[in-house]
TINU-495418 format. One record per residue: residue number from 1; residue in one letter; x, y, z of N, C-alpha, C in turn. Coordinates in Angstrom, 1 decimal, padded with zeros to 4 digits, always signed. Last residue first. Example, Ala and Ser with C-alpha at 12.3 -4.5 7.8 and 13.67 -1.06 7.14 Angstrom:
! residues 2
[2; S; [+012.8; -002.2; +007.1]; [+013.7; -001.1; +007.1]; [+012.9; +000.0; +007.9]];
[1; A; [+013.2; -005.7; +007.8]; [+012.3; -004.5; +007.8]; [+013.2; -003.3; +007.8]];
This chain:
! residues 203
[203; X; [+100.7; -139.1; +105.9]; [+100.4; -138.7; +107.1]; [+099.8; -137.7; +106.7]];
[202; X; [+101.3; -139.9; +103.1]; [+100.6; -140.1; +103.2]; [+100.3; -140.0; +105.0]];
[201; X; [+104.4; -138.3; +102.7]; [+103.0; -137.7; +102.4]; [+101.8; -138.7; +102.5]];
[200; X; [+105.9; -139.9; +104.3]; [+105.7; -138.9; +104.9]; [+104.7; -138.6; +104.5]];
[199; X; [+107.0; -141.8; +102.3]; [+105.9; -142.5; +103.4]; [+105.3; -141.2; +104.0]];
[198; X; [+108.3; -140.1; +100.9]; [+107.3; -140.7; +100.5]; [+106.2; -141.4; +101.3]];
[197; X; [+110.6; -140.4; +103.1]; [+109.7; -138.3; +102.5]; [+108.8; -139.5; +101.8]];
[196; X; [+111.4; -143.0; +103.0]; [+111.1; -141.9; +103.8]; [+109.8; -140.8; +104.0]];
[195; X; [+111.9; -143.4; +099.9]; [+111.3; -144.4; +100.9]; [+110.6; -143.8; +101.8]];
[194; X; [+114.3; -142.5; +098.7]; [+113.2; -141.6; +099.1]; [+112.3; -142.6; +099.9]];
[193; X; [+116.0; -145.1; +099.0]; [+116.4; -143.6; +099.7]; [+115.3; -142.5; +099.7]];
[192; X; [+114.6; -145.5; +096.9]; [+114.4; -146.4; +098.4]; [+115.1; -145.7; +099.0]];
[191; X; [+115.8; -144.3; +094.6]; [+114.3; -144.8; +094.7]; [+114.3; -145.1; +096.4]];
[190; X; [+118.3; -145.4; +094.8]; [+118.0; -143.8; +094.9]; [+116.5; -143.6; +095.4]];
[189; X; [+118.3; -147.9; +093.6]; [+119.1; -147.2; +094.8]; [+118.5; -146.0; +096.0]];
[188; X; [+117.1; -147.4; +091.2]; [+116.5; -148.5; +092.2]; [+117.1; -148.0; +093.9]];
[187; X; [+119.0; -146.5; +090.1]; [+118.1; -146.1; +090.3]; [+117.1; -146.3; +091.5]];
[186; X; [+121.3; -148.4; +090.0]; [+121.3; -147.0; +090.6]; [+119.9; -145.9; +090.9]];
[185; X; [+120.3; -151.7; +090.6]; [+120.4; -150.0; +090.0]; [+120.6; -149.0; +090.9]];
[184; X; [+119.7; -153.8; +091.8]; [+121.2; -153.1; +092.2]; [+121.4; -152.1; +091.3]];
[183; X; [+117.2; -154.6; +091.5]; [+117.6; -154.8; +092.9]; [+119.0; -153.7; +093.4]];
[182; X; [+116.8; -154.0; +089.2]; [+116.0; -153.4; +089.9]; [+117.0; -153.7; +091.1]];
[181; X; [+118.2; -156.2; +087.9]; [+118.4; -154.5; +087.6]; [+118.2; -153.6; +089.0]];
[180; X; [+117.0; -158.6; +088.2]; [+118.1; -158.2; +088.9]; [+118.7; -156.9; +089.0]];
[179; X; [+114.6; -158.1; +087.0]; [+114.3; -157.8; +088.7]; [+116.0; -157.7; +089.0]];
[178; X; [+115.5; -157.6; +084.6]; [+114.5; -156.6; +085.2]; [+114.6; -156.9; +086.4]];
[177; X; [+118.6; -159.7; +084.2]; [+117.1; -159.7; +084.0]; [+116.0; -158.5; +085.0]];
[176; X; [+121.1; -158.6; +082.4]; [+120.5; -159.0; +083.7]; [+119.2; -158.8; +083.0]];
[175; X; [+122.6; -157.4; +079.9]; [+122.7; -158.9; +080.1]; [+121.9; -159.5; +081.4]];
[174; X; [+123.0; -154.7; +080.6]; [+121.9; -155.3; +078.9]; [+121.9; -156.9; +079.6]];
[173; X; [+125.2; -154.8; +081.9]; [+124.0; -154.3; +082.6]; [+122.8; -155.0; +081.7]];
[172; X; [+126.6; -157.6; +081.2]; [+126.8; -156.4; +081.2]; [+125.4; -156.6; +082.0]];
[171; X; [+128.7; -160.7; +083.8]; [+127.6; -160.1; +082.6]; [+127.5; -158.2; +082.4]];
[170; X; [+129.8; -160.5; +085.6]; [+130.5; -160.9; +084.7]; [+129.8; -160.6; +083.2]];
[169; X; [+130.4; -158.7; +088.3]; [+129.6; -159.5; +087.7]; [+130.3; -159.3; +086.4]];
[168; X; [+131.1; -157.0; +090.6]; [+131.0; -158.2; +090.9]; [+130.4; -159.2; +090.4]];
[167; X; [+129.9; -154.1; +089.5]; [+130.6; -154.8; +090.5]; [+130.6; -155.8; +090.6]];
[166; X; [+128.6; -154.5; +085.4]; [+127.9; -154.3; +087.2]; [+129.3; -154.6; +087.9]];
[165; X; [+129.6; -153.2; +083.0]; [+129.4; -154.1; +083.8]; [+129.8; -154.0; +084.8]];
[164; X; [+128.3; -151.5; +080.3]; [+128.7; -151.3; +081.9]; [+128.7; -152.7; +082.1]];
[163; X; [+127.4; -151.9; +077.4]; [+129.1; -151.5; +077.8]; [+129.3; -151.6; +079.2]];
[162; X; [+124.6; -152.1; +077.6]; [+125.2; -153.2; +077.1]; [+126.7; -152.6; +077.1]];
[161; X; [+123.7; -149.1; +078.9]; [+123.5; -150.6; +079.7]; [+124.5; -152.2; +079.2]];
[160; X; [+123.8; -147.0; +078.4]; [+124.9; -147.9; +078.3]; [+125.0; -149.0; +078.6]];
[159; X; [+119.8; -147.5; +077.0]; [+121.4; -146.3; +077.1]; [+122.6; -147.2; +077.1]];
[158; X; [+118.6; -150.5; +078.3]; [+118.8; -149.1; +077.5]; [+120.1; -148.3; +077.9]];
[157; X; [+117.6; -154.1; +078.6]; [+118.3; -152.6; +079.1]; [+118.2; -151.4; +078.4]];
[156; X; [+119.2; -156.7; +076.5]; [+118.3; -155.6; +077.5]; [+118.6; -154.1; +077.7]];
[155; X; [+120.9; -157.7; +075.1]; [+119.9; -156.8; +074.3]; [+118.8; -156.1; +075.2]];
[154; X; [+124.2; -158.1; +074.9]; [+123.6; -158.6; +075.9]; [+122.2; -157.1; +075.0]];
[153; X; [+127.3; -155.8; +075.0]; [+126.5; -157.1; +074.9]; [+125.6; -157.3; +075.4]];
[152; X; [+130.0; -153.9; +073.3]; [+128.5; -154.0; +073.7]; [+128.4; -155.6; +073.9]];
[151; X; [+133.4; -154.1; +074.9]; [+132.7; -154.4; +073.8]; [+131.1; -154.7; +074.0]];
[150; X; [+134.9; -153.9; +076.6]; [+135.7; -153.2; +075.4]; [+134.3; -153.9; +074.5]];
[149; X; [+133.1; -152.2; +079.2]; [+133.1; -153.3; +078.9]; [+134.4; -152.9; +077.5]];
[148; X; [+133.6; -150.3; +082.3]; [+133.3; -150.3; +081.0]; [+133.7; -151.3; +080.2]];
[147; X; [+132.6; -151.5; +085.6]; [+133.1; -150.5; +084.9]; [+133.1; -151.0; +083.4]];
[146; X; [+130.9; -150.0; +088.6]; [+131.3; -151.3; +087.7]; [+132.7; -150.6; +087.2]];
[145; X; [+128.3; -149.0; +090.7]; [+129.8; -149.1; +090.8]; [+129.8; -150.0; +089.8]];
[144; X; [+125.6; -147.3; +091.3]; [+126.0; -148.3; +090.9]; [+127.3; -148.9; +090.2]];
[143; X; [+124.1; -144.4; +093.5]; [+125.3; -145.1; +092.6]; [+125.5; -146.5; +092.2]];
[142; X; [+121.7; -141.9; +094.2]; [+122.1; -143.1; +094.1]; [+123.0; -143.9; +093.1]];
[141; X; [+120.8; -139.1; +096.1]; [+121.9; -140.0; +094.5]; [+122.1; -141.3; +095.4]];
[140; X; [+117.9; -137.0; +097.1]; [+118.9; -138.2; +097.0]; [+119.5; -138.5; +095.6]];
[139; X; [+116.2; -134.6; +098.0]; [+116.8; -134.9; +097.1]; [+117.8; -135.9; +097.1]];
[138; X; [+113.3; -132.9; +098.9]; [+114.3; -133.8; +099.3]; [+114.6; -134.4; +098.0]];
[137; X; [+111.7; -129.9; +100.1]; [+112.2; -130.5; +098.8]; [+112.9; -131.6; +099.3]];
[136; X; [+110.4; -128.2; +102.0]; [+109.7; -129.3; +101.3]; [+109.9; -130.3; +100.0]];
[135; X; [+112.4; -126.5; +102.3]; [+112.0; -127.6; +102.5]; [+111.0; -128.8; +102.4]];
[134; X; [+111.7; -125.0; +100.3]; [+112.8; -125.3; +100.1]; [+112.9; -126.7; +101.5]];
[133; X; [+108.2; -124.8; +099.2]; [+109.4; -124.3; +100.3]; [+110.3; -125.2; +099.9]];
[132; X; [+105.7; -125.3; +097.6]; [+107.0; -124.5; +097.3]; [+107.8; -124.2; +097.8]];
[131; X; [+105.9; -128.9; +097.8]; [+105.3; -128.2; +098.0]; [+106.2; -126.8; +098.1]];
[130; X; [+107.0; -131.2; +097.0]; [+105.6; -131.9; +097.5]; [+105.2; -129.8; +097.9]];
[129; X; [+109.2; -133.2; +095.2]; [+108.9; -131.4; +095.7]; [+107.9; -131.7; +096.1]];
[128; X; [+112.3; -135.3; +094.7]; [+110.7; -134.8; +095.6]; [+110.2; -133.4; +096.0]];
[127; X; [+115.0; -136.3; +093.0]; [+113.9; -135.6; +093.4]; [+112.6; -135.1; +094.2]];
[126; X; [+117.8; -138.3; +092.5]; [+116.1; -138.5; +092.3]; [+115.4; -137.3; +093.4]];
[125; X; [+119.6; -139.2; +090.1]; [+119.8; -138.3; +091.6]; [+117.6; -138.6; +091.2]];
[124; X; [+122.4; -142.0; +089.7]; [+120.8; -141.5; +090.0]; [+120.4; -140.1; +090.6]];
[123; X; [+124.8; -142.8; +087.9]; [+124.2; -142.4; +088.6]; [+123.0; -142.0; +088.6]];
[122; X; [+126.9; -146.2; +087.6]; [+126.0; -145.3; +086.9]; [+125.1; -144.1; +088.2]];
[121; X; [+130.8; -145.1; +086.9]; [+129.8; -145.7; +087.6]; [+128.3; -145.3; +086.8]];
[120; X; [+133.9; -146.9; +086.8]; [+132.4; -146.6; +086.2]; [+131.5; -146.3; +087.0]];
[119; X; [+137.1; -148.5; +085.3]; [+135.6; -148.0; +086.7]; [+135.0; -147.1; +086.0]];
[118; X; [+139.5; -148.4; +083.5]; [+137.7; -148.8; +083.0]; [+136.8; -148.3; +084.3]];
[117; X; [+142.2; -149.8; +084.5]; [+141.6; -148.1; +084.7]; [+139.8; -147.9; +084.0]];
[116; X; [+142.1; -152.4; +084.3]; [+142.4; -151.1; +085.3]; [+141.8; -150.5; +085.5]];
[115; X; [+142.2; -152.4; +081.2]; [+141.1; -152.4; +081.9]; [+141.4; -152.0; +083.5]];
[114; X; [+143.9; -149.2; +080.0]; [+143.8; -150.4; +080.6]; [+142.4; -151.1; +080.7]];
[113; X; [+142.2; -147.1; +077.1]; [+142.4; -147.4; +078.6]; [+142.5; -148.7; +078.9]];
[112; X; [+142.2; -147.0; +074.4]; [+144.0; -147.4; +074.5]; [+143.9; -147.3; +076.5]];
[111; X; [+139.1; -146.9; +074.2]; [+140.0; -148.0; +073.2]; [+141.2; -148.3; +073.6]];
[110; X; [+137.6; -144.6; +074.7]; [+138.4; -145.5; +076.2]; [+139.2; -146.5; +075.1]];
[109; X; [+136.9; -143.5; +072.8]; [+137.4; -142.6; +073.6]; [+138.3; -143.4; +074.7]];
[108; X; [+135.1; -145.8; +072.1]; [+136.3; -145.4; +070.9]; [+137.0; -144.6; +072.1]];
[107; X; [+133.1; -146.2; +074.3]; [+134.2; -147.6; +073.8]; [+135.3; -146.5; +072.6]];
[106; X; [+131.7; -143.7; +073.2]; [+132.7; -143.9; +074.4]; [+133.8; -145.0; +074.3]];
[105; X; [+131.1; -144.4; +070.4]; [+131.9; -143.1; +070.8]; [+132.6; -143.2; +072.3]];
[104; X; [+129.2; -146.0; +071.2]; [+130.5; -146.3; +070.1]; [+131.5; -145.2; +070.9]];
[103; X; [+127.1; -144.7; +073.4]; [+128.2; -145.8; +073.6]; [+129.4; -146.0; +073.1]];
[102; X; [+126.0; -143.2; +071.0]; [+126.9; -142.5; +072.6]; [+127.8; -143.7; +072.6]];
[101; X; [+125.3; -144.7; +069.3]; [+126.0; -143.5; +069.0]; [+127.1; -142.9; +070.3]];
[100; X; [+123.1; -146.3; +070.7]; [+124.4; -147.0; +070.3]; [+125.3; -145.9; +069.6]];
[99; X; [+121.4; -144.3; +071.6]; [+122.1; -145.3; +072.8]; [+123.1; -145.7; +071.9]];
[98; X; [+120.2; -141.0; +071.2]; [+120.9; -142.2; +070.2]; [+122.2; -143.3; +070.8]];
[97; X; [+119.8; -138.8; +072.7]; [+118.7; -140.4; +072.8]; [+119.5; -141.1; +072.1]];
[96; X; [+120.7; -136.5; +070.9]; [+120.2; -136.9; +072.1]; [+119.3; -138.1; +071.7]];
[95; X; [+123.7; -136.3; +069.4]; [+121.9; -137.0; +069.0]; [+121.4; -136.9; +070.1]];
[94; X; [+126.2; -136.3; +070.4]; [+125.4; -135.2; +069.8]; [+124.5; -135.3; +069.2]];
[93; X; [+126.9; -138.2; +072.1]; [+127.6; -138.0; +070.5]; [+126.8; -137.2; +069.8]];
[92; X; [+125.7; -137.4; +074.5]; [+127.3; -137.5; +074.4]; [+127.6; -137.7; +073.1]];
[91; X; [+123.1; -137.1; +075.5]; [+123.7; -136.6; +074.5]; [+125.0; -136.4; +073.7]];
[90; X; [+122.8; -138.8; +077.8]; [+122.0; -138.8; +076.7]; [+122.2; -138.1; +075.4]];
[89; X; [+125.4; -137.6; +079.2]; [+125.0; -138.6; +078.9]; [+124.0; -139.3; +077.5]];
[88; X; [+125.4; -135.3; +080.7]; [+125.6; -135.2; +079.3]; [+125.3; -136.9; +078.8]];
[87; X; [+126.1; -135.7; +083.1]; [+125.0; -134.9; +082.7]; [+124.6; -134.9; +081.3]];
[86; X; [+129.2; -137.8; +082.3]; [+127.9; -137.4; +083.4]; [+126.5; -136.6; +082.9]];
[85; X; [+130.7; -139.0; +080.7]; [+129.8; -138.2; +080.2]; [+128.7; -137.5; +081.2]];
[84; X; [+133.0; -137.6; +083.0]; [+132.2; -137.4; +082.3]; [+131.7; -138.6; +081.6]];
[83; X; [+135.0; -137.8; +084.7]; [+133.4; -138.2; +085.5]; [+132.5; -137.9; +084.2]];
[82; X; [+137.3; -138.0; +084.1]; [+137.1; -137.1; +084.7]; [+135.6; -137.0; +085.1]];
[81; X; [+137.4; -140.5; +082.4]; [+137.0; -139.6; +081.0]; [+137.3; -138.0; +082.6]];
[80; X; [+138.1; -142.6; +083.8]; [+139.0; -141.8; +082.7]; [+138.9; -141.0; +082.3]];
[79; X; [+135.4; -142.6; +085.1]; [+136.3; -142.2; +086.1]; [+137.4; -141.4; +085.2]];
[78; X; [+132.6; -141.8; +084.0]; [+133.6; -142.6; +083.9]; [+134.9; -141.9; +084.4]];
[77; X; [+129.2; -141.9; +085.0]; [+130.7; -141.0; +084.9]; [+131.4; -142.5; +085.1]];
[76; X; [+126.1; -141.8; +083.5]; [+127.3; -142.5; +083.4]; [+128.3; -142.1; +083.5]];
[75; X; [+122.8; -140.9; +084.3]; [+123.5; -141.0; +083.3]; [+125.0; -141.8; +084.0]];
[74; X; [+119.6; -138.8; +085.5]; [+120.5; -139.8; +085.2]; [+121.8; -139.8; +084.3]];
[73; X; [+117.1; -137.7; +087.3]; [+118.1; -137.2; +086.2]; [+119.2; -138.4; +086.4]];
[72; X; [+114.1; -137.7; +087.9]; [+115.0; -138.3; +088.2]; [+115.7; -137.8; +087.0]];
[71; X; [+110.9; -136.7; +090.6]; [+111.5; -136.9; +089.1]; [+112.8; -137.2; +089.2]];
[70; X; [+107.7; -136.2; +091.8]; [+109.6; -136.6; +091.6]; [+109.6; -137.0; +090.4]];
[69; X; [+105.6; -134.2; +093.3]; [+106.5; -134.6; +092.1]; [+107.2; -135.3; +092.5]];
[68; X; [+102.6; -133.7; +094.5]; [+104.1; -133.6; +094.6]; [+104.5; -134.3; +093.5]];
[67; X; [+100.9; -130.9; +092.3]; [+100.9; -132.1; +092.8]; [+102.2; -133.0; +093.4]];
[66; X; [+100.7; -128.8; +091.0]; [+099.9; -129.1; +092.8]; [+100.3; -130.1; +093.2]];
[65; X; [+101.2; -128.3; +088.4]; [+100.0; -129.4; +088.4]; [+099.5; -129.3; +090.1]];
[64; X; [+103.1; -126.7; +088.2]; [+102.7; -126.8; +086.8]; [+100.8; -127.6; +087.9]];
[63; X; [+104.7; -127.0; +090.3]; [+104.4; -126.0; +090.1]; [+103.5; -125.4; +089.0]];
[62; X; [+105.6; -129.6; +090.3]; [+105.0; -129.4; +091.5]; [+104.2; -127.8; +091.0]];
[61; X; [+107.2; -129.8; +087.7]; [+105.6; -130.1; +088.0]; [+105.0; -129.9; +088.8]];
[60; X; [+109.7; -127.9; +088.8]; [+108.2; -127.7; +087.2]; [+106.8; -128.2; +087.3]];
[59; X; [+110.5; -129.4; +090.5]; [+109.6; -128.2; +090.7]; [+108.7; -127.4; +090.1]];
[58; X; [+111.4; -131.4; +089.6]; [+109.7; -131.9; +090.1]; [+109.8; -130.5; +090.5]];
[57; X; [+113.3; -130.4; +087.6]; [+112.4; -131.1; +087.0]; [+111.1; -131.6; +087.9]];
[56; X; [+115.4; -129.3; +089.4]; [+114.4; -128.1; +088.4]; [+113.1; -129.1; +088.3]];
[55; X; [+115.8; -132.0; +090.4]; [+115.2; -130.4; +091.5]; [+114.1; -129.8; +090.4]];
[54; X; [+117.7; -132.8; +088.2]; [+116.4; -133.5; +089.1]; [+115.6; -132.8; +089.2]];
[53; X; [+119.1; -130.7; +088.0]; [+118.5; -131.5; +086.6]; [+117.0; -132.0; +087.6]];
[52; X; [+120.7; -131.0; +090.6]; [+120.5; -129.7; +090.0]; [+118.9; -129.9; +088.4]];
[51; X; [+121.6; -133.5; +090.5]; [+120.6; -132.9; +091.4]; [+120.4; -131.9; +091.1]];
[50; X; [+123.7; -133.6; +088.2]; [+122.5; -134.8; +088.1]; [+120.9; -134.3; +089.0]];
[49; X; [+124.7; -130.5; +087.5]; [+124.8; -131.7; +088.2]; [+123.6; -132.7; +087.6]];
[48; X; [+124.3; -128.0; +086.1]; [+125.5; -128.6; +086.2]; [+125.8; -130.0; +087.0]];
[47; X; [+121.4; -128.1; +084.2]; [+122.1; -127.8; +085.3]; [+123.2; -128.9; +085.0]];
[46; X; [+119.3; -128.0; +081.9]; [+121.1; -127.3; +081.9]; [+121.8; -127.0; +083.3]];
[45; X; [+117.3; -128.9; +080.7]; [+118.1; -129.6; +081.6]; [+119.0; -129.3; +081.6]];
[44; X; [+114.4; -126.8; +080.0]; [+115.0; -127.6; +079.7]; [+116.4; -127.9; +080.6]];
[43; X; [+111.2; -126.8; +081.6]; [+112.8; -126.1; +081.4]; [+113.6; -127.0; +080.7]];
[42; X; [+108.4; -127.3; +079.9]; [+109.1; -128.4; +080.8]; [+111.0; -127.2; +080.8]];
[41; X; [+105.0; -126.2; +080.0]; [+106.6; -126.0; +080.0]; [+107.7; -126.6; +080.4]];
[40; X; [+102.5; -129.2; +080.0]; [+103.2; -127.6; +080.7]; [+104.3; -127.3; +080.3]];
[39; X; [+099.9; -130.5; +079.4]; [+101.2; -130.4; +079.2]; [+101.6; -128.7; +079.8]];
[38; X; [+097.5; -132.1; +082.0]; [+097.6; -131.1; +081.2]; [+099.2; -131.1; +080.7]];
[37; X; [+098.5; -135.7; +082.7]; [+098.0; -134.2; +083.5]; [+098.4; -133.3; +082.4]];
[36; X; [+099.4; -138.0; +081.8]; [+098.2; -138.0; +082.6]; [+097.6; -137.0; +082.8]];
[35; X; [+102.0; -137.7; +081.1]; [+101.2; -138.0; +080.1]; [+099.6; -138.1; +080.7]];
[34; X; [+103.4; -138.0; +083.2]; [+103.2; -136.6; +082.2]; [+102.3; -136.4; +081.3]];
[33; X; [+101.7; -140.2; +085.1]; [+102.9; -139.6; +084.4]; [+102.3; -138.3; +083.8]];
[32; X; [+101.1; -140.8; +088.4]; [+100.4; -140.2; +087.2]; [+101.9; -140.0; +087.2]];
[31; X; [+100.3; -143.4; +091.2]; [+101.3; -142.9; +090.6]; [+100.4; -141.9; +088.9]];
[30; X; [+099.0; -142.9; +094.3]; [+098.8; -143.1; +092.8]; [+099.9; -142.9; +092.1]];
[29; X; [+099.4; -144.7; +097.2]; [+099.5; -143.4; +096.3]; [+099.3; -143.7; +094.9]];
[28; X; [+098.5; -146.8; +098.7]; [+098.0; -145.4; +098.7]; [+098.7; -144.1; +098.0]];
[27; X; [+101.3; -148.5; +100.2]; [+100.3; -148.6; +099.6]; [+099.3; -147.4; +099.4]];
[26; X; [+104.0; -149.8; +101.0]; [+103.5; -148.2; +101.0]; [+102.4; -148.2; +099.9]];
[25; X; [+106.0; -152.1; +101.3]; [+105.1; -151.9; +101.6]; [+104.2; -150.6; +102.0]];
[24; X; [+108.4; -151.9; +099.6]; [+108.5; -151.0; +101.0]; [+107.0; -151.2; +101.8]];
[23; X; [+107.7; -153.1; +097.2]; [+108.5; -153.7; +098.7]; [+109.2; -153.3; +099.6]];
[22; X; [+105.8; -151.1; +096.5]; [+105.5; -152.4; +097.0]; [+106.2; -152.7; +097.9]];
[21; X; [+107.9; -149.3; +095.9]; [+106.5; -148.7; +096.8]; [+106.2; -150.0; +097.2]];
[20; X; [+109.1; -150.2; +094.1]; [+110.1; -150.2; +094.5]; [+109.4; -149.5; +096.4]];
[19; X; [+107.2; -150.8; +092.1]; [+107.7; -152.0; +092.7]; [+108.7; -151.6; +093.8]];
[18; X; [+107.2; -148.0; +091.0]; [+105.9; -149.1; +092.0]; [+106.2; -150.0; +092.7]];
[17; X; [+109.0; -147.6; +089.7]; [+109.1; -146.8; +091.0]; [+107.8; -147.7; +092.2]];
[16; X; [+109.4; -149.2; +087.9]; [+110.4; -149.4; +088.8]; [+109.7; -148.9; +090.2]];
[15; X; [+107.0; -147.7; +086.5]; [+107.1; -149.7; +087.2]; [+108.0; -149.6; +087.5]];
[14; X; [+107.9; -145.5; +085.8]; [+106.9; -145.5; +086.1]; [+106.9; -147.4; +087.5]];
[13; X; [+110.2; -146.5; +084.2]; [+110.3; -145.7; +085.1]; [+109.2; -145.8; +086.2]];
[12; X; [+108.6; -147.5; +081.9]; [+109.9; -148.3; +082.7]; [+109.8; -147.7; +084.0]];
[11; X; [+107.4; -145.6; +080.6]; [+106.8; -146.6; +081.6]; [+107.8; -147.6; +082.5]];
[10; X; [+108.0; -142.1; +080.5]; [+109.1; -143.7; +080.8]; [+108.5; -144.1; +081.4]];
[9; X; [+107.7; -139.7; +081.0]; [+106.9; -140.7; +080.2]; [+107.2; -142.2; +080.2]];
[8; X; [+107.6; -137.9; +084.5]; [+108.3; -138.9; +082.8]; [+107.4; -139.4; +082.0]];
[7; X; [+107.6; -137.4; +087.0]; [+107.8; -136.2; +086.1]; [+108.9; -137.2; +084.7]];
[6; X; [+105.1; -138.2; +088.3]; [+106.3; -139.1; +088.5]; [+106.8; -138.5; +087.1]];
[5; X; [+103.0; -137.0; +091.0]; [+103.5; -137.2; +089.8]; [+104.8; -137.7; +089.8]];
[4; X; [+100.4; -138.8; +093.0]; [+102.0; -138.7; +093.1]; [+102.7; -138.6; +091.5]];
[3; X; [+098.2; -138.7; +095.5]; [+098.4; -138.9; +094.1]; [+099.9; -138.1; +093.6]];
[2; X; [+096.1; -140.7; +097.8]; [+096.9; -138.9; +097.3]; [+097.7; -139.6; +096.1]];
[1; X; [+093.1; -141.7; +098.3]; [+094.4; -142.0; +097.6]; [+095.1; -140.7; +097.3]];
């Protein structure tokens, strides 16, 4: 069984990425979190993109542990805001992590936008270092098109999940059930874009 860091502690994360191995049918890798292998230096996340964030983050562990990595940088451009809170996301009201702090703060920033003008998206960029060459890196984004609700709802999910609502749906992101997430996340997206380079390390 070759064995595949998955550069998080987010069991969420962790079960997206399996199920997303399952129904690729790709059987034989292990998945380990961070929490599985010695602690190391983690850089901290000051790149200017979503792939820039990603990259650093499975080269840390590819380079911490031997082991190939992926890892995933995430978050929320809003078309009004000029794509932001993009990278910034998790930290957008100046708590990092504080989901209903960020959100308020965006619903107040978007308060006098049309709905029109509301589009959204959420993004993925997701990662793979399997080894120290630059090619041996692969790096995919994955997108999930909506746009900004004027009001939270719905208790699933995390982050902006209860403000976004998905393309072609009437419910928020908080408002779907795990497998419907799964199907049309952005993550989920991005995930099966690596499909590929993942099937590749078990040759």
């Amino acid at each position: 069984m070759a064995r595949l860091l998955v550069a998080s502690r987010n069991a969420k994360k962790l079960a997206e990425l399996r199920r997303v191995l399952d129904a690729a049918g790709i059987s034989g890798l292990t998945l380990v979190s961070l929490d599985d292998v010695p602690p190391f230096e983690e850089a901290p996340e000051t790149g200017a993109s979503f792939e820039d964030n990603a990259l650093a983050k499975a080269r840390d562990g590819y380079a911490a542990t031997g082991l190939p990595t992926i890892a995933d940088d995430s978050g929320l451009e809003v078309a009004a805001l000029n794509g932001m809170p993009g990278v910034l996301s998790a930290r957008w009201s100046g708590v990092h992590g504080n989901d209903v702090a960020n959100y308020e703060l965006l619903l107040a920033q978007l308060r006098d936008v049309p709905d029109e003008r509301r589009s959204a998206a959420f993004v993925s960029a997701c990662a793979l270092v399997s080894g120290p060459t630059t090619a041996e890196s692969t790096v995919v984004r994955g997108e999930w098109p909506g746009a900004i609700a004027r009001n939270p709802c719905g208790e699933g999910g995390f982050g902006y999940d209860p403000v976004f609502v998905p393309q072609g749906e009437s419910r928020s992101a908080a408002q779907l059930s795990p497998a419907e997430k799964d199907a049309a996340s952005h993550r989920g997206r991005a995930l099966a874009l690596l499909v590929p380079a993942l099937r590749a390390l078990l040759d």
